[in-house]
N, C-alpha and C positions, 0 to 999 in steps of 0.2 A: 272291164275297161269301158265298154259301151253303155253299159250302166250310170259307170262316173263321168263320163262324155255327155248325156243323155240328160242327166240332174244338173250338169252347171247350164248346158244349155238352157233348161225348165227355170233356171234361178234367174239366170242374166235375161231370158223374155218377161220376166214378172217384174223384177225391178227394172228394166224400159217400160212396162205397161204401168209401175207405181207412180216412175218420174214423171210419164205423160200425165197421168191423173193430179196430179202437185202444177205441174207446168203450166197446162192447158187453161185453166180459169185466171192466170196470171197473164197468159196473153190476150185473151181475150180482153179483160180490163181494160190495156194497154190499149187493142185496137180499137176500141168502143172509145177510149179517149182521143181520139182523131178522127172521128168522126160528128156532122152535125145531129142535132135532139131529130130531126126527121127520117135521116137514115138511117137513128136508133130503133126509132119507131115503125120504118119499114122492115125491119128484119134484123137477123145477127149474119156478120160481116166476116170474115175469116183476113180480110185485104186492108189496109192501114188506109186512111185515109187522107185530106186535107183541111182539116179544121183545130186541129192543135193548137196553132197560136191563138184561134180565136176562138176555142174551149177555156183556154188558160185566163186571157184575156177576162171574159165575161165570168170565171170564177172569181178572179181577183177583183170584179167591179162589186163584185154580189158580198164577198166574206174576205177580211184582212187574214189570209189563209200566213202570208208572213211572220204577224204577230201571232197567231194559234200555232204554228211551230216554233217559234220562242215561248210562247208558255207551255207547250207541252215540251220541251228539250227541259224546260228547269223541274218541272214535275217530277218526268220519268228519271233522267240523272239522279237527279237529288234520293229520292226515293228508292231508284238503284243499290245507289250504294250504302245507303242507312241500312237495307232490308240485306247487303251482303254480308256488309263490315260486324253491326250487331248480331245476324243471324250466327254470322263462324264465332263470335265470341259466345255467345249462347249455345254455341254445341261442342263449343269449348270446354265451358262449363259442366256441361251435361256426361260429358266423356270424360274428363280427366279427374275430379272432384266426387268424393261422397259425401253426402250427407241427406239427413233423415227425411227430407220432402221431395229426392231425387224422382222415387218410383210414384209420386202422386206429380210432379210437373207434368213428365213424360207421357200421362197418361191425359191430361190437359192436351197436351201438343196433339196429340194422338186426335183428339175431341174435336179441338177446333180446326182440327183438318178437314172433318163432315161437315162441319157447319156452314153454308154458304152465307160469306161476310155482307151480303144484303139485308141478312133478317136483322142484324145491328145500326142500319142506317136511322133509323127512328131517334137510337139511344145515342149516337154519336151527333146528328144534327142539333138534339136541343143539348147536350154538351156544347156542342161548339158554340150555340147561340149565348150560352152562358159565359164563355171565354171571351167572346165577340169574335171569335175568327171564323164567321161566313162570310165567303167571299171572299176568301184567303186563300193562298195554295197551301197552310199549316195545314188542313184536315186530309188533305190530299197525299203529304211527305211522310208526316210524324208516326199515323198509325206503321205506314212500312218497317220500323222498328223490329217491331213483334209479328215476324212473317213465319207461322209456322211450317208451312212447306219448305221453306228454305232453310230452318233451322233444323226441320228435320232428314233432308235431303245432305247436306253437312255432315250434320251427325255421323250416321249410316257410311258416308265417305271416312270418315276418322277411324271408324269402328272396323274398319276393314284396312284400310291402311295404312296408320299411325303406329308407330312403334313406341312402345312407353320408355323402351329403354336410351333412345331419345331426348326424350322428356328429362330422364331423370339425369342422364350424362351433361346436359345442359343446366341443370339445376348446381349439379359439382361444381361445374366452371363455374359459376356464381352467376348464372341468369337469372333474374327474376320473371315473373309469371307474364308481368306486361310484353318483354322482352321474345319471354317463350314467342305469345301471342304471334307480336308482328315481327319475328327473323326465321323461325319453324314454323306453326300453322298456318300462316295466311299463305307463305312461299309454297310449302307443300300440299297445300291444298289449291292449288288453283285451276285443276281440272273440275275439280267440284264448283268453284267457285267462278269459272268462265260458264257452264253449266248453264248456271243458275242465272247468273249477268243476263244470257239474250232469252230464259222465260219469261224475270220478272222486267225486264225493260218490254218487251212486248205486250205483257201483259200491263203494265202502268201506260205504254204508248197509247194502246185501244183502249184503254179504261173509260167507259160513257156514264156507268148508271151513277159513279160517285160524283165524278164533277158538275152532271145535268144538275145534281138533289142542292149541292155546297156553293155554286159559283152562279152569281146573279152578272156580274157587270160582263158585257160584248167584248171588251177587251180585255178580260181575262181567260174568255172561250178556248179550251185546247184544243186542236185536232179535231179531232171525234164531232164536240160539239160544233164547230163552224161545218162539217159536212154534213149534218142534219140541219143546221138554217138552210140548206141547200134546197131542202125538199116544201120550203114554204109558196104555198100558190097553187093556183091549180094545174097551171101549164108550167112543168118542170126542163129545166134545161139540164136534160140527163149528160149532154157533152161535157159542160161544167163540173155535172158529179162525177163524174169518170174520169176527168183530168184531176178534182179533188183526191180521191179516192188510188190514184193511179202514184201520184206525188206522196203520199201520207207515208206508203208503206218504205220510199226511199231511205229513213233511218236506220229502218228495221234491216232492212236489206245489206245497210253499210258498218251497223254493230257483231251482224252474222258473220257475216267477211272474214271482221275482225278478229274475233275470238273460236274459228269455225274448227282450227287445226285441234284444241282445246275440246271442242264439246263434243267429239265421239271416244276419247278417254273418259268424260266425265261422264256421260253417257253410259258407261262400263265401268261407272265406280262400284266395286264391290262384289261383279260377277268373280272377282278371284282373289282370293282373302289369304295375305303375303304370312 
C-alpha cells in the first residue's frame, strides 16, 4: 500500500514538474510582452509590466500584423482541411480496397515520411513559376492534399478500429462508397481526425521556410513572416516582438480548446485493437 501511495505521489510531482516546464516559457513571453525593449534588455522579469498598449501599439505601426492573421487563417484553414478531408479518403482507400500497387504506395507513404519536404522546394518553386502561382497562397494549400503523415496517422486509426462488417452491412442497405465515406468514416473517425486538426493547423500556422521562398508581396506576409520584418534594424524593439509573438500563438491556443476533449482518444488510437 505505501508502495502504491509512494508511485502516485512520484507521478503526480513529475507531471507538476512537466506542466511547469510547458507553462513557464509561455509566461514568460507573455511578461516580456508588457514590458519596454530597455527593461528587456536590463534583465528577465518574472512581474508583468506597463508597456502593453504601447508594445502592441508600435508593433501595429511597424507590420499590418491584422492582415498577416487573415492570410495566415486562409492558409492554415484551407490547408487544414484538404490535408484531413483527402488524407481520411486516402486511408480510406488504403484500408478498405485491394489491388495490385497497394504494398508499393504504402511503402511511398512510408518514404516520404523521412523525407524532410525542404529538400523539394527547388522542384516545387520553378513548378510554380511555370504555372505562375508565385505569390499565391495555391503553393501554400494545394501540396496539403497529399500529407503523408496524416494519411498515415488515419490509416493506423482504421486499422485498429474500423469494423468491416460495418462496411459491408452498410453496402446491403445499398450505401454506396461516397456515402460509406461521409455518414461511417469521417463520423467514426473523428478522434483521429481531431488528432490531426490541431498538428497540422499548428504546423501550417508556424509554417516560415515555405511562405519566405513562394510569397513576394508585404501583404500577403502570414504570421511568421511579419514577426521576422520585426527583427530588421539594428536597434530592435523586442517589446513589439513579444507582443507579436505573444498574439500569434492566440489561434493556436483557441483551436486546442476546441477539439481538446477529442485529442487524448486520438492520441490512443490503436493502443487497444477492438
Amino acid at each position: 500500500m505505501k508502495k502504491f501511495k509512494i508511485s502516485h505521489v512520484f507521478i503526480y510531482l513529475l507531471l507538476i514538474l512537466l506542466t511547469l516546464i510547458c507553462v513557464v516559457p509561455f509566461y514568460i513571453m507573455v511578461i516580456n510582452a508588457t514590458h519596454s525593449t530597455n527593461e528587456l534588455y536590463a534583465g528577465l522579469s518574472v512581474v508583468p509590466g506597463k508597456y502593453l498598449l504601447d508594445n502592441l501599439r508600435n508593433m501595429l505601426s511597424m507590420v499590418n500584423m491584422p492582415r498577416g492573421f487573415l492570410n495566415s487563417a486562409i492558409v492554415s484553414f484551407s490547408s487544414t482541411f484538404l490535408s484531413i478531408y483527402f488524407g481520411a479518403m486516402t486511408a480510406f482507400g488504403l484500408f478498405e480496397y485491394k489491388f495490385k500497387l497497394k504494398k508499393v504506395i504504402y511503402v511511398i507513404l512510408m518514404v516520404s515520411m523521412m523525407v524532410p519536404g525542404q529538400l523539394g522546394i527547388i522542384g516545387l518553386f520553378k513548378l510554380c513559376n511555370n504555372l505562375g502561382l508565385l505569390n499565391t497562397y495555391w503553393p501554400l494549400i494545394l501540396p496539403c492534399i497529399a500529407n503523408s503523415s496524416t494519411i498515415f496517422f488515419i490509416l493506423q486509426y482504421l486499422q485498429s478500429s474500423m469494423s468491416e462488417e460495418l462496411l459491408d452491412s452498410a453496402r446491403i442497405d445499398g450505401a454506396g462508397e461516397v456515402k460509406i465515406f461521409h455518414s461511417f468514416i469521417l463520423p467514426l473517425s473523428k478522434p483521429a481526425l481531431s488528432t490531426m486538426v490541431i498538428f497540422n493547423f499548428v504546423s501550417y500556422w508556424n509554417n516560415f521556410f515555405n511562405p519566405m521562398i513562394l510569397l513576394f508581396d508585404d501583404k500577403k506576409f502570414t504570421v511568421p513572416l511579419l514577426i521576422n520584418n520585426l527583427n530588421s534594424g539594428m536597434l530592435q524593439d523586442l517589446g513589439a516582438k513579444y507582443s507579436a509573438i505573444a498574439i500569434s500563438i492566440v489561434p493556436i491556443i483557441l483551436v486546442y480548446c476546441l477539439i481538446s476533449k477529442r485529442l487524448t482518444s486520438g492520441m490512443m488510437a490503436g493502443a487497444i485493437k477492438s
